[in-house]
C-alpha positions in Angstrom: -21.8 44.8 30.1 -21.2 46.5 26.6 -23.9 49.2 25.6 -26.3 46.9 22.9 -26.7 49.1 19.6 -30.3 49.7 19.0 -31.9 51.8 16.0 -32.4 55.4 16.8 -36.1 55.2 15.8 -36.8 52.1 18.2 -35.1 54.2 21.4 -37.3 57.4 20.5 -40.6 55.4 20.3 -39.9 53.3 23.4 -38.5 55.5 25.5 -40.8 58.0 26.9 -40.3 60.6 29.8 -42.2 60.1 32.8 -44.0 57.4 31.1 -41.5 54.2 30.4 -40.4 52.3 33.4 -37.1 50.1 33.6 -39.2 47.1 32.8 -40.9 48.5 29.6 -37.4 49.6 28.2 -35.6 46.4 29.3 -38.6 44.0 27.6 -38.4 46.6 24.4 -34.5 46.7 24.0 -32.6 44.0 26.0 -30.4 44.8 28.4 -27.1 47.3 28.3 -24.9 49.4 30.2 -25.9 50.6 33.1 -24.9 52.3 36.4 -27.4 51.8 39.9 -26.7 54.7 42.6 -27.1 54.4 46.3 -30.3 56.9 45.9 -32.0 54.4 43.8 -31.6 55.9 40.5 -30.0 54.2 37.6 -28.6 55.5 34.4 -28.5 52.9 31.4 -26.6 53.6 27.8 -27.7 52.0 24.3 -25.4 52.7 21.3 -27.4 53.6 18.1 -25.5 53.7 14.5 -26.2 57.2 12.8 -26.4 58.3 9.1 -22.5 60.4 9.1 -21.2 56.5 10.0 -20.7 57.6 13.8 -21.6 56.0 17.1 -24.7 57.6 18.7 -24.8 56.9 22.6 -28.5 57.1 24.4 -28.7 57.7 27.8 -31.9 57.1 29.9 -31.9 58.3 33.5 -34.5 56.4 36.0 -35.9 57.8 39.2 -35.5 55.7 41.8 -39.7 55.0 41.3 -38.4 53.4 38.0 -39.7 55.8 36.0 -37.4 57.5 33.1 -36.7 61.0 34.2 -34.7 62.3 31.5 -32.7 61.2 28.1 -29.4 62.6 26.2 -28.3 61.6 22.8 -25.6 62.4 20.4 -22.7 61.3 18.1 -19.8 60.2 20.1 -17.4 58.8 18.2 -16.7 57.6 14.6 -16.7 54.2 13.8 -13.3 52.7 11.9 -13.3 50.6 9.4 
């Protein structure tokens, strides 16, 4: 499944370390990319448009409780037009 594109803003106030489970992200911003490992952990990737006209990509890790454990954002790539 393609990464949704989601405003910067929404990610930060939604997703929140050791707070936000997968359920609370996935009822605040739809579903997207996303990788499960055997261990139970699951990283997920949202695309976010940024000011410079490049792609952001945000990228939430999950225990395997279901609990975000950590987050990574940053400009990937540029957008043609």
């Amino acid at each position: 499944q393609a990464s949704k594109n989601v405003p910067y803003a929404t990610l930060e106030q939604v997703v929140q370390v050791g707070n936000s489970t997968r359920g609370q992200v996935r009822a605040a911003l739809g579903e997207s990319t996303s990788i499960r490992f055997d261990s139970g952990t699951e990283v997920w990737m949202y695309t976010y448009p940024t000011a410079s006209g490049a792609q952001g990509e945000y990228v939430i890790l999950f225990g395997g409780d279901g609990v975000v454990r950590k987050v990574r954002s940053g400009a990937v790539y540029r957008l043609e037009k």
